[in-house]
Structure formats: structure tokens, C-alpha cells
mmCIF file as gemmi writes it, N, C-alpha and C atoms, coordinates in Angstrom:
data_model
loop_
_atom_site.group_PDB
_atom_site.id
_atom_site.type_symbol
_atom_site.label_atom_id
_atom_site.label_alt_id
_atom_site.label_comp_id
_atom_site.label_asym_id
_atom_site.label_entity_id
_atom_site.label_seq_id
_atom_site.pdbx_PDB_ins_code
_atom_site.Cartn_x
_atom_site.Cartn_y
_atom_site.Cartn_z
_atom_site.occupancy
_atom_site.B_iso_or_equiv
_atom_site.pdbx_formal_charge
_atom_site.auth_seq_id
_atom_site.auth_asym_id
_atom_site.pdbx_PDB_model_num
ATOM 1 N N . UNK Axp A 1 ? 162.714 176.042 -54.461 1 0 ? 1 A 1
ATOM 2 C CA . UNK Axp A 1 ? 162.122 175.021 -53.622 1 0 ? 1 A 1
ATOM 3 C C . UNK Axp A 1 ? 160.608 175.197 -53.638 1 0 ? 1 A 1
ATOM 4 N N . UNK Axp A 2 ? 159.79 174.097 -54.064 1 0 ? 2 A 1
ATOM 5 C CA . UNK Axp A 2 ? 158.465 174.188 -53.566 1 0 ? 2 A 1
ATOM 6 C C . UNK Axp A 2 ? 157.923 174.205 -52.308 1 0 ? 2 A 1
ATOM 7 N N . UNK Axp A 3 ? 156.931 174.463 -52.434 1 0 ? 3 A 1
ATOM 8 C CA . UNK Axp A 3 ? 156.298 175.002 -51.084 1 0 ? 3 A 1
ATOM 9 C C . UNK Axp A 3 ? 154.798 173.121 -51.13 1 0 ? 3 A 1
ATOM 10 N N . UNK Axp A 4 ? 154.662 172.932 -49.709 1 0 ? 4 A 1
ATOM 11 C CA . UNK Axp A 4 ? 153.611 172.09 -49.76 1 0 ? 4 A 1
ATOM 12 C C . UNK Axp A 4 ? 152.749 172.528 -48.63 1 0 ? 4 A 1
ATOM 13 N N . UNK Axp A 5 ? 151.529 172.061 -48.473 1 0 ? 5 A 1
ATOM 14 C CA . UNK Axp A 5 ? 150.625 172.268 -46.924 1 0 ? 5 A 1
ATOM 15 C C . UNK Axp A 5 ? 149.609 171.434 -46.86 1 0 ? 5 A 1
ATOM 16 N N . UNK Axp A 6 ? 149.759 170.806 -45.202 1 0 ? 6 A 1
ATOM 17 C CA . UNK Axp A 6 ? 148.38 170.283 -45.425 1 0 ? 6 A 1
ATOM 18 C C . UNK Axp A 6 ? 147.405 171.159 -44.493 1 0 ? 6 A 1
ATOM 19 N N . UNK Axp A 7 ? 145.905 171.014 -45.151 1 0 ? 7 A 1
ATOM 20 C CA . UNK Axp A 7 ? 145.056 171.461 -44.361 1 0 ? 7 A 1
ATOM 21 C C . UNK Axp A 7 ? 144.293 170.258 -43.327 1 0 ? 7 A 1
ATOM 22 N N . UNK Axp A 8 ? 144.335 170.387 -42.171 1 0 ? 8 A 1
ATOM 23 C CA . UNK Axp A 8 ? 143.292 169.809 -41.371 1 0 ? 8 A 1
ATOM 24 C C . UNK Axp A 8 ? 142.432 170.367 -40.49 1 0 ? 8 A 1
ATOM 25 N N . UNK Axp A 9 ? 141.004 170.216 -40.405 1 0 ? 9 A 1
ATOM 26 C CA . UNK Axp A 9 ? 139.933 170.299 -39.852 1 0 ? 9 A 1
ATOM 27 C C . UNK Axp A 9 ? 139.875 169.279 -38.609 1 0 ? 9 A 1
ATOM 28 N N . UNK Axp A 10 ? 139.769 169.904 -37.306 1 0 ? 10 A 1
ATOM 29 C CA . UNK Axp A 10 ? 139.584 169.029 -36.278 1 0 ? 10 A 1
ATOM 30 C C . UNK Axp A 10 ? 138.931 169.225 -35.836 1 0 ? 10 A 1
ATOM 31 N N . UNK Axp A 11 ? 137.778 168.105 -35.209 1 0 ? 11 A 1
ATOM 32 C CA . UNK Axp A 11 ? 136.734 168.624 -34.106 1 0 ? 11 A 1
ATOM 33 C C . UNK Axp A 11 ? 137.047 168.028 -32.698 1 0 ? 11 A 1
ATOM 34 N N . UNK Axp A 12 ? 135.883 168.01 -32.364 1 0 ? 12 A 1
ATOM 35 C CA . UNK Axp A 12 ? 135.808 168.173 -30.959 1 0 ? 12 A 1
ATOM 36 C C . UNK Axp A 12 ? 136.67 166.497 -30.292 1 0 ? 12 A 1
ATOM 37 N N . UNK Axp A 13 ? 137.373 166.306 -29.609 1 0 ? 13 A 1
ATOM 38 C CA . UNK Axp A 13 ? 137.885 165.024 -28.877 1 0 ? 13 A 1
ATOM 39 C C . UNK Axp A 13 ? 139.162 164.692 -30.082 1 0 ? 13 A 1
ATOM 40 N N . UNK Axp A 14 ? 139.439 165.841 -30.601 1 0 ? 14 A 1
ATOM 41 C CA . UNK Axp A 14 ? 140.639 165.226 -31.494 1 0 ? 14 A 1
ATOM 42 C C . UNK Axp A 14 ? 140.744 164.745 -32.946 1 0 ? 14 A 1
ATOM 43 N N . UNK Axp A 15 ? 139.37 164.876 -33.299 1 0 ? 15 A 1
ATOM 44 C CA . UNK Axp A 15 ? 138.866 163.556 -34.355 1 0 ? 15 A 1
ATOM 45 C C . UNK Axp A 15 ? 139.039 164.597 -35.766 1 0 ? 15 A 1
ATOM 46 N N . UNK Axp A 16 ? 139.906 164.036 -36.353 1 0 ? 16 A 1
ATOM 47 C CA . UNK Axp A 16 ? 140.111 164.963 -37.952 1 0 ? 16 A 1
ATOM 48 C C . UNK Axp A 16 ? 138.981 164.934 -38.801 1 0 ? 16 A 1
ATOM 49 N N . UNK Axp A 17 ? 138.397 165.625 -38.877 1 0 ? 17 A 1
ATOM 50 C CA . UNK Axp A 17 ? 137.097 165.725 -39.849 1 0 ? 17 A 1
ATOM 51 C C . UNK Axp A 17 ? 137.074 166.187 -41.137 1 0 ? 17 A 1
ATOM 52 N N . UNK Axp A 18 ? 138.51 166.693 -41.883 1 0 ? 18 A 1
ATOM 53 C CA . UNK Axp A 18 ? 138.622 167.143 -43.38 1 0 ? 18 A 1
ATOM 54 C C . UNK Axp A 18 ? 140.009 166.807 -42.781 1 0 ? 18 A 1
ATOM 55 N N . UNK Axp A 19 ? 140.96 166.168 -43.85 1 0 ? 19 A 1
ATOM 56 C CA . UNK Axp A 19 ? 142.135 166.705 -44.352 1 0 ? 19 A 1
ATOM 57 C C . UNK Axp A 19 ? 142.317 166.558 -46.067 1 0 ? 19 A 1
ATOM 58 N N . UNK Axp A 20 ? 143.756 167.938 -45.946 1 0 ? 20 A 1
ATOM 59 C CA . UNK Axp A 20 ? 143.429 167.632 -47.786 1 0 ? 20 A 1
ATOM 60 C C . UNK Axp A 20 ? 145.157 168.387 -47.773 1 0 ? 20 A 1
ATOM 61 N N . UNK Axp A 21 ? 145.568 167.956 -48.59 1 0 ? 21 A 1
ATOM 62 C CA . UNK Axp A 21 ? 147.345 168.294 -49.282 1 0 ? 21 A 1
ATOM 63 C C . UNK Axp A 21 ? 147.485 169.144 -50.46 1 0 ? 21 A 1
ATOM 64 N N . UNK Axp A 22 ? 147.783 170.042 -50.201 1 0 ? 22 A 1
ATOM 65 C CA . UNK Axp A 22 ? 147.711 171.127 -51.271 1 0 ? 22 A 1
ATOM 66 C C . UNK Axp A 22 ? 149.905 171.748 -51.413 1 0 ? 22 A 1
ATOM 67 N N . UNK Axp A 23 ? 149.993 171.565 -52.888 1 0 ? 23 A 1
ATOM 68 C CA . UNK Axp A 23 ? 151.733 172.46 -53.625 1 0 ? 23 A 1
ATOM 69 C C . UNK Axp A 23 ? 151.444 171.384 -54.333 1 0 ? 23 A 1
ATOM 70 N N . UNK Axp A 24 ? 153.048 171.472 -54.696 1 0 ? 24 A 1
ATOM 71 C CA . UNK Axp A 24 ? 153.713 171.365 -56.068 1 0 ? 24 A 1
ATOM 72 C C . UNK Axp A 24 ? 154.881 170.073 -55.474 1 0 ? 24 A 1
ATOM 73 N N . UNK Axp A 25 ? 155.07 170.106 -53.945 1 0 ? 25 A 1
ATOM 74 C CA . UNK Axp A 25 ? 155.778 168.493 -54.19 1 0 ? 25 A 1
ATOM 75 C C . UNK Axp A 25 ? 155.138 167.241 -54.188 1 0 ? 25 A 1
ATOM 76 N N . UNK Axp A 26 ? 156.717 166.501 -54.913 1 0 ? 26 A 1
ATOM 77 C CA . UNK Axp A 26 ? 155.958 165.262 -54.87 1 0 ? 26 A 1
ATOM 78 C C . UNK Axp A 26 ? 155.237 164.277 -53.817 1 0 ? 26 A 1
ATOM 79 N N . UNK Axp A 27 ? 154.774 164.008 -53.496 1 0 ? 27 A 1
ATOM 80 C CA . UNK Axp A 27 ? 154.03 162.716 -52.533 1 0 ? 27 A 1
ATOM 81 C C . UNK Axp A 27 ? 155.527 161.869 -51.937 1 0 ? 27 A 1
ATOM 82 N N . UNK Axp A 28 ? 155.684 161.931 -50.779 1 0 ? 28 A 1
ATOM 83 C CA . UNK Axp A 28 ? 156.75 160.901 -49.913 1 0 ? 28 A 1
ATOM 84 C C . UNK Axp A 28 ? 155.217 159.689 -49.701 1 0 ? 28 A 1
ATOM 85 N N . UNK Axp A 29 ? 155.815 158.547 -49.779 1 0 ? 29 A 1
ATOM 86 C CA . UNK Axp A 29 ? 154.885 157.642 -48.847 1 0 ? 29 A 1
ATOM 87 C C . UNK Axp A 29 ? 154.038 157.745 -47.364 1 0 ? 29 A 1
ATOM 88 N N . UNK Axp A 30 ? 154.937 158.447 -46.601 1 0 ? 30 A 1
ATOM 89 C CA . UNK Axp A 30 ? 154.912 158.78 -45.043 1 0 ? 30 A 1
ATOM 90 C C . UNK Axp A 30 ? 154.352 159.754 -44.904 1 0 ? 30 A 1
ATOM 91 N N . UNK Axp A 31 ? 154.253 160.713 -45.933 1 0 ? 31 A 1
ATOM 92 C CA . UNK Axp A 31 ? 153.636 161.831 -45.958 1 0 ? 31 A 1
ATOM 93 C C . UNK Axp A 31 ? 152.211 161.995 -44.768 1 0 ? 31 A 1
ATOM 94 N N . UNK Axp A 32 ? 151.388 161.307 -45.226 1 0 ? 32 A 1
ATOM 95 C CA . UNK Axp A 32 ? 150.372 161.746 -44.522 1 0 ? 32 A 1
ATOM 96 C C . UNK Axp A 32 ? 150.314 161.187 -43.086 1 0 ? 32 A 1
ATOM 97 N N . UNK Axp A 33 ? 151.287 160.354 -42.874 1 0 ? 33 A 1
ATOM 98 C CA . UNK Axp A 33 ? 151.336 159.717 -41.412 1 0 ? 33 A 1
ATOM 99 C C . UNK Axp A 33 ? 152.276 160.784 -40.514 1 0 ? 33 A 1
ATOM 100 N N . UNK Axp A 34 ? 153.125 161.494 -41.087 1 0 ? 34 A 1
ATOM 101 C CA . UNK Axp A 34 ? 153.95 162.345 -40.576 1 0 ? 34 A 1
ATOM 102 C C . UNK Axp A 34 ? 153.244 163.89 -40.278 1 0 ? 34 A 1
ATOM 103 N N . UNK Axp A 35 ? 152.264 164.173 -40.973 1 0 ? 35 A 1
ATOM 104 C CA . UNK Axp A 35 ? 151.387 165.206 -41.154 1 0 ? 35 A 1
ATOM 105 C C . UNK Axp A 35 ? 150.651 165.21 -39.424 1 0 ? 35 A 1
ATOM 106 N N . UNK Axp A 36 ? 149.789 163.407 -39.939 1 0 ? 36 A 1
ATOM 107 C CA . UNK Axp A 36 ? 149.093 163.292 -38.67 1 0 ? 36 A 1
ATOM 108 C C . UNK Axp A 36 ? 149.902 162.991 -37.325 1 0 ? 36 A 1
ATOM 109 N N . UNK Axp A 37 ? 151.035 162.839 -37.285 1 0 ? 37 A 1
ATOM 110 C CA . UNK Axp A 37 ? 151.713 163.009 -36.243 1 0 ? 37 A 1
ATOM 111 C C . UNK Axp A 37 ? 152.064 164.104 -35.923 1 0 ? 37 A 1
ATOM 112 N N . UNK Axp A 38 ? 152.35 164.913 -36.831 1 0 ? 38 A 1
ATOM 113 C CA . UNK Axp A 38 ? 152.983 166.39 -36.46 1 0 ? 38 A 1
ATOM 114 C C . UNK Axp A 38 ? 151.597 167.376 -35.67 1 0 ? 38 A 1
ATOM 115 N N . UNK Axp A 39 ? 150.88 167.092 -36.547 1 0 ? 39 A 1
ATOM 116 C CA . UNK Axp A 39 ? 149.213 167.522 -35.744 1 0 ? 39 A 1
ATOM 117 C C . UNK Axp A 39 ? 149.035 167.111 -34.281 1 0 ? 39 A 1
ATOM 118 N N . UNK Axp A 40 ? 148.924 165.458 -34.166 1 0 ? 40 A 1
ATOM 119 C CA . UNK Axp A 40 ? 148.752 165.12 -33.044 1 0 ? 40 A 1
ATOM 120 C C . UNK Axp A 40 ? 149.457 165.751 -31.773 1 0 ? 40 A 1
ATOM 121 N N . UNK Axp A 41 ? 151.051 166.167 -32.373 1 0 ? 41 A 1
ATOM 122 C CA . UNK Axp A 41 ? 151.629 165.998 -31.129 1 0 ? 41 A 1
ATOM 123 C C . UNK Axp A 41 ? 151.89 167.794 -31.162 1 0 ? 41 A 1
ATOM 124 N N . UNK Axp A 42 ? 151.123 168.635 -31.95 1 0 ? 42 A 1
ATOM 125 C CA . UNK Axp A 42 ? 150.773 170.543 -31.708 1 0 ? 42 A 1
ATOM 126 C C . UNK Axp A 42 ? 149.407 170.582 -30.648 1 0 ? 42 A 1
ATOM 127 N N . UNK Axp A 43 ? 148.263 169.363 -30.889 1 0 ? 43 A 1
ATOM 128 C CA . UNK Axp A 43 ? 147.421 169.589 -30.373 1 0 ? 43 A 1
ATOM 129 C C . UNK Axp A 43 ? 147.015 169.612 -28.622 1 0 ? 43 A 1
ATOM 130 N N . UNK Axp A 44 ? 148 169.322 -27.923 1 0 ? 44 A 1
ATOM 131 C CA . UNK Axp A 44 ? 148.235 169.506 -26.614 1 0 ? 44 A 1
ATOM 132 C C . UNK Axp A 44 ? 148.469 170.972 -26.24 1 0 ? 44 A 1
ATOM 133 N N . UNK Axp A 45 ? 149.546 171.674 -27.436 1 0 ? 45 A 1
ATOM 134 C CA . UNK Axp A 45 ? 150.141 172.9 -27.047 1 0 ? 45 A 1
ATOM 135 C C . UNK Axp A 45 ? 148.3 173.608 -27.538 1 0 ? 45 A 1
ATOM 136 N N . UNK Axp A 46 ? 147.696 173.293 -28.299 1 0 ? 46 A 1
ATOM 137 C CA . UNK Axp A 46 ? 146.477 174.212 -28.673 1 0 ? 46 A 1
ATOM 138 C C . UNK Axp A 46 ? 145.623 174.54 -28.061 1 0 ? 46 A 1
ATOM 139 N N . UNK Axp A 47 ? 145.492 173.358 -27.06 1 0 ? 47 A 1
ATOM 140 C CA . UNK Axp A 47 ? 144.47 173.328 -26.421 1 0 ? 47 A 1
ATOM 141 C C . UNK Axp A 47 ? 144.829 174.363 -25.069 1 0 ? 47 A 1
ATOM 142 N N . UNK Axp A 48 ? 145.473 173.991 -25.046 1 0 ? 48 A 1
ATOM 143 C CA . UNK Axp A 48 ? 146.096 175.239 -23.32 1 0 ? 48 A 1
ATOM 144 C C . UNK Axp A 48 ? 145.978 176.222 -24.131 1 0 ? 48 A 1
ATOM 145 N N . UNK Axp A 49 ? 146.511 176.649 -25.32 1 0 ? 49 A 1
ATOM 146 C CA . UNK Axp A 49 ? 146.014 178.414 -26.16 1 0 ? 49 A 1
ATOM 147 C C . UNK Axp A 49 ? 145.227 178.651 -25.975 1 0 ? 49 A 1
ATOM 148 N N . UNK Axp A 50 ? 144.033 177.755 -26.933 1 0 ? 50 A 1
ATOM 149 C CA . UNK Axp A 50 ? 142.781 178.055 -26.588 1 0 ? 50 A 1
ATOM 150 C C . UNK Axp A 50 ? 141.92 178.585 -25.823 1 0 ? 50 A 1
ATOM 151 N N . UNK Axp A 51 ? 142.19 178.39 -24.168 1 0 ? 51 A 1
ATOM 152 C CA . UNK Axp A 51 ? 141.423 178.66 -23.503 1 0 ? 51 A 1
ATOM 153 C C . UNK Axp A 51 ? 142.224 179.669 -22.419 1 0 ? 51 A 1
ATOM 154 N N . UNK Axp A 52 ? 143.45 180.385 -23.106 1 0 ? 52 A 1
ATOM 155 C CA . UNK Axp A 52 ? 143.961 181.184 -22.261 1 0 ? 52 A 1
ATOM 156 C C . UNK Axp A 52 ? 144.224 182.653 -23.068 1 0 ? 52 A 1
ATOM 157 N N . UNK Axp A 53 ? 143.547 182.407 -24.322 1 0 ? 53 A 1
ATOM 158 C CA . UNK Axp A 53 ? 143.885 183.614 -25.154 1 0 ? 53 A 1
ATOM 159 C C . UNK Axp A 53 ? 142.609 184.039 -26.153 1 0 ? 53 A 1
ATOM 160 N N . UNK Axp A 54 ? 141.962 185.175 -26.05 1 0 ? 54 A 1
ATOM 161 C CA . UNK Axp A 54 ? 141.033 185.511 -27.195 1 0 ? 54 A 1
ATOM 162 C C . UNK Axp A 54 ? 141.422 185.258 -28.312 1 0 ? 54 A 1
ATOM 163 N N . UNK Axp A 55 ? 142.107 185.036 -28.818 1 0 ? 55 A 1
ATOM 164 C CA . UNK Axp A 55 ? 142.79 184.977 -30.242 1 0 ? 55 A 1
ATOM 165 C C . UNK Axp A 55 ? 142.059 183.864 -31.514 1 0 ? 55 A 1
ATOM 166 N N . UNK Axp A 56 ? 141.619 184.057 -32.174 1 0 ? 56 A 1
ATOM 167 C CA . UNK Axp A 56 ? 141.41 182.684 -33.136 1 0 ? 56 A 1
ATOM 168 C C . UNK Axp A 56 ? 142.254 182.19 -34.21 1 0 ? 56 A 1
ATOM 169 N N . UNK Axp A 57 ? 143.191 183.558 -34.713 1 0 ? 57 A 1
ATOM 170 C CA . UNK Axp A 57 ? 144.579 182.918 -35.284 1 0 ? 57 A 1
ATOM 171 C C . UNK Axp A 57 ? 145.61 182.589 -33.544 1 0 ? 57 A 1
ATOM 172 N N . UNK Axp A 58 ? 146.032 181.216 -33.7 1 0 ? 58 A 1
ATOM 173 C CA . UNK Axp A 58 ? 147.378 181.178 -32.829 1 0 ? 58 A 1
ATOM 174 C C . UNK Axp A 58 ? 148.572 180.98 -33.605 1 0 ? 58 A 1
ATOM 175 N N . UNK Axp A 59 ? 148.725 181.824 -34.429 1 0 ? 59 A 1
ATOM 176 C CA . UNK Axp A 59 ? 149.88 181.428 -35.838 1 0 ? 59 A 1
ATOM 177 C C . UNK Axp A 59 ? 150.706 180.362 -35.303 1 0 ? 59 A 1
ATOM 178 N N . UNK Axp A 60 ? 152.428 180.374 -35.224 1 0 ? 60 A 1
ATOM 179 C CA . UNK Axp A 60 ? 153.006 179.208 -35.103 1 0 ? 60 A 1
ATOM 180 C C . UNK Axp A 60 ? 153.139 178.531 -33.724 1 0 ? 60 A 1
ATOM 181 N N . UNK Axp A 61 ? 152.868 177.413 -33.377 1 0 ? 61 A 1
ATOM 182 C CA . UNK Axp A 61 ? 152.19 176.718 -32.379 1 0 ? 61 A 1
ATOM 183 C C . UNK Axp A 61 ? 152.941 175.821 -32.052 1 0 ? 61 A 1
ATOM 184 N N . UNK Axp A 62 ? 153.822 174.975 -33.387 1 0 ? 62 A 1
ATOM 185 C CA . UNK Axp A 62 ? 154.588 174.366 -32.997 1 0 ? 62 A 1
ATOM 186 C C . UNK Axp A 62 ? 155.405 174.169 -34.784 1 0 ? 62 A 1
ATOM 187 N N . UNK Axp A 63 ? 156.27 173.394 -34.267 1 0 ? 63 A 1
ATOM 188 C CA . UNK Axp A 63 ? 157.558 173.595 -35.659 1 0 ? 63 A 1
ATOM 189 C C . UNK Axp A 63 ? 158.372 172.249 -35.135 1 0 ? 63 A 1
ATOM 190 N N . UNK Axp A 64 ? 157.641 171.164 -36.968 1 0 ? 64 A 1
ATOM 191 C CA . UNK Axp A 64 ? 158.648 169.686 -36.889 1 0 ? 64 A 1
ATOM 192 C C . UNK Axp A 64 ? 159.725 169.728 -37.895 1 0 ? 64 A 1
ATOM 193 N N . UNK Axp A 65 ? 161.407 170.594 -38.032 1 0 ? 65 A 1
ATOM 194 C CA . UNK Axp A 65 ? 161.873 170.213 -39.071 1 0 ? 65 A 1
ATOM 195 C C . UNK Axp A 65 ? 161.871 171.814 -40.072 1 0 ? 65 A 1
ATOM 196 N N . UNK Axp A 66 ? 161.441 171.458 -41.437 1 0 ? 66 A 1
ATOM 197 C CA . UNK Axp A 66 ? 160.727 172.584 -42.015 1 0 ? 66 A 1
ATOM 198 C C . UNK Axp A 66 ? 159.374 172.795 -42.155 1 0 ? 66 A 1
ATOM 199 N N . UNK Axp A 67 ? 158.645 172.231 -41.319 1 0 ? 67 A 1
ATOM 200 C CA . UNK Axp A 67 ? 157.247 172.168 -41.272 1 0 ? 67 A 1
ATOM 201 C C . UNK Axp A 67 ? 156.864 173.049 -39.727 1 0 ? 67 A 1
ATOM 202 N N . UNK Axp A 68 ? 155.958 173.883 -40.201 1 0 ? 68 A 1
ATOM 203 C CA . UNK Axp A 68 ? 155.175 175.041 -39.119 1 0 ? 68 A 1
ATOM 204 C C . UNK Axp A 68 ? 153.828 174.474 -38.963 1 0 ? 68 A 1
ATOM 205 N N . UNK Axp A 69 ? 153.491 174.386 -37.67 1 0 ? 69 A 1
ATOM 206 C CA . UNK Axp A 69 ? 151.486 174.407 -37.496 1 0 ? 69 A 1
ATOM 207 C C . UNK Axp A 69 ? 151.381 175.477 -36.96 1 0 ? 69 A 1
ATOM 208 N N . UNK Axp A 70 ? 150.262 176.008 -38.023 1 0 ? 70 A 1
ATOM 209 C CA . UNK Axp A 70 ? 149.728 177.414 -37.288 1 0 ? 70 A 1
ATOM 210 C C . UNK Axp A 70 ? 148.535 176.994 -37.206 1 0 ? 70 A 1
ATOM 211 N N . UNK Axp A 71 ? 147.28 177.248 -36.812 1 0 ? 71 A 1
ATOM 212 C CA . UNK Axp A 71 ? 146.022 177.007 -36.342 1 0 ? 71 A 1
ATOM 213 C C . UNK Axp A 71 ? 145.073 178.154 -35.707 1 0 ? 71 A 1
ATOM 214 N N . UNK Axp A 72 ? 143.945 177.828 -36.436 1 0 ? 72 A 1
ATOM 215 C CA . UNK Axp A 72 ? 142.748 178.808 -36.521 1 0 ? 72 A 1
ATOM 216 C C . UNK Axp A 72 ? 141.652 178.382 -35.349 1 0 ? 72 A 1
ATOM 217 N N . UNK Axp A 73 ? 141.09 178.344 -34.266 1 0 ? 73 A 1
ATOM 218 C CA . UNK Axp A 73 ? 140.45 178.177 -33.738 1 0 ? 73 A 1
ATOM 219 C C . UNK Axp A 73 ? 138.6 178.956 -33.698 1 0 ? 73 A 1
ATOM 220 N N . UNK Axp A 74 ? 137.962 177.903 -33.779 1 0 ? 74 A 1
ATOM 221 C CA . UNK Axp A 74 ? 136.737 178.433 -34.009 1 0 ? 74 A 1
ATOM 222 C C . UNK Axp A 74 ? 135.932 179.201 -32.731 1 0 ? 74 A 1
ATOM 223 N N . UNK Axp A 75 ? 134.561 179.386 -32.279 1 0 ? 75 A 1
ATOM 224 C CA . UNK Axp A 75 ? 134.34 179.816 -31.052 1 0 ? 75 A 1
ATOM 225 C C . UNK Axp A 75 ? 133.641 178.715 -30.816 1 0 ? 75 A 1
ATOM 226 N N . UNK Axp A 76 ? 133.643 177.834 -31.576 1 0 ? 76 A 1
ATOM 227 C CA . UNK Axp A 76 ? 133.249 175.909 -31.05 1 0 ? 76 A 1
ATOM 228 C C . UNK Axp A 76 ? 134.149 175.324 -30.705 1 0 ? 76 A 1
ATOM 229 N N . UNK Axp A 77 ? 135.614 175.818 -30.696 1 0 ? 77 A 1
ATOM 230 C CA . UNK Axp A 77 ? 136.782 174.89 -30.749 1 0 ? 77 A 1
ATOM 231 C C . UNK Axp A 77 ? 136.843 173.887 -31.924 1 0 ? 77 A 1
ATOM 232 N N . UNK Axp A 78 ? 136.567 174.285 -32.922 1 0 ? 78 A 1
ATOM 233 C CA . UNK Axp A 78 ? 136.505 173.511 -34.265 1 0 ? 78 A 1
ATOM 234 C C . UNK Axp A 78 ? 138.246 173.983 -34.529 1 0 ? 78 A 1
ATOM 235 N N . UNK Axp A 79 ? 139.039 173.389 -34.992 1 0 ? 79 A 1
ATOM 236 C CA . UNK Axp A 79 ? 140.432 173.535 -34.972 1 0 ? 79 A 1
ATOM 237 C C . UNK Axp A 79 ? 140.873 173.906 -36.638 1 0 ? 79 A 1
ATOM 238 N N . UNK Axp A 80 ? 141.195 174.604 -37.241 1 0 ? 80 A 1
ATOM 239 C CA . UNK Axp A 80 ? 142.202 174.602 -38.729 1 0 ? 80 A 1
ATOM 240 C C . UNK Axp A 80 ? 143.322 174.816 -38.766 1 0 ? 80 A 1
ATOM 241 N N . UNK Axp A 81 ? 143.586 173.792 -39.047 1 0 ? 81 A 1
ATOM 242 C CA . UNK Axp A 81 ? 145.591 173.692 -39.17 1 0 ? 81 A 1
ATOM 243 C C . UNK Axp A 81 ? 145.803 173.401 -40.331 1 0 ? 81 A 1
């Protein structure tokens, strides 16, 4: 089985500022709408992390399916998922 990931860059108020799709599967159509949903709906759980834990890895955060968001937090709150 291949492996796929997307990377996203979030800043401040939510607003995706890089994304990019990195493996070896093929492209679904929905793909990237399902990505940005799966993001949207980790970024509630991040934000309460954020500000209750020193941590800047919060590895798995939330889980749609076979898909994991783990997320890197900056000391700007700049977000990498």
C-alpha cells in the first residue's frame, strides 16, 4: 500500500498559507476538499493544545478514517500539519 500526505501551513485566523500533496497515490477528485475538511475540523482540537501545553510537536490530534493530523506549532502559532 502506498503511503500519501498532505502538508499544510496555517496562519493566524485559520487561513492556509502553503498547501502541497506529497506519495505515490493516485489523485481522487475530492482529494483536496477532504484534506481541507479534515484540517478544518482538527483545528478546534489545536487550538485548546496550543495554549495548554509547551509542546510544539502535538503528534496525533485527530484521526479521519486512515488519515492522522499531527501538527507542529510555531511560537507565533503558525500551524504545520
Amino acid at each position: 500500500m502506498a503511503n500519501t500526505a498532505c502538508f499544510i501551513i496555517v496562519g493566524r485566523n485559520d487561513i492556509p498559507i502553503y498547501e502541497a500533496e506529497v506519495g505515490s497515490v493516485a489523485k481522487r477528485e475530492d482529494a483536496a476538499q477532504l484534506h481541507q475538511f479534515i484540517l478544518h475540523a482538527a483545528l478546534d482540537v489545536v487550538q485548546d493544545l496550543a495554549w495548554t501545553t509547551s509542546a510544539m510537536f502535538l503528534k496525533s490530534v485527530d484521526r479521519f478514517n486512515d488519515l492522522v493530523v499531527s501538527v507542529y506549532v510555531t511560537a507565533g502559532h503558525i500551524l504545520f500539519s
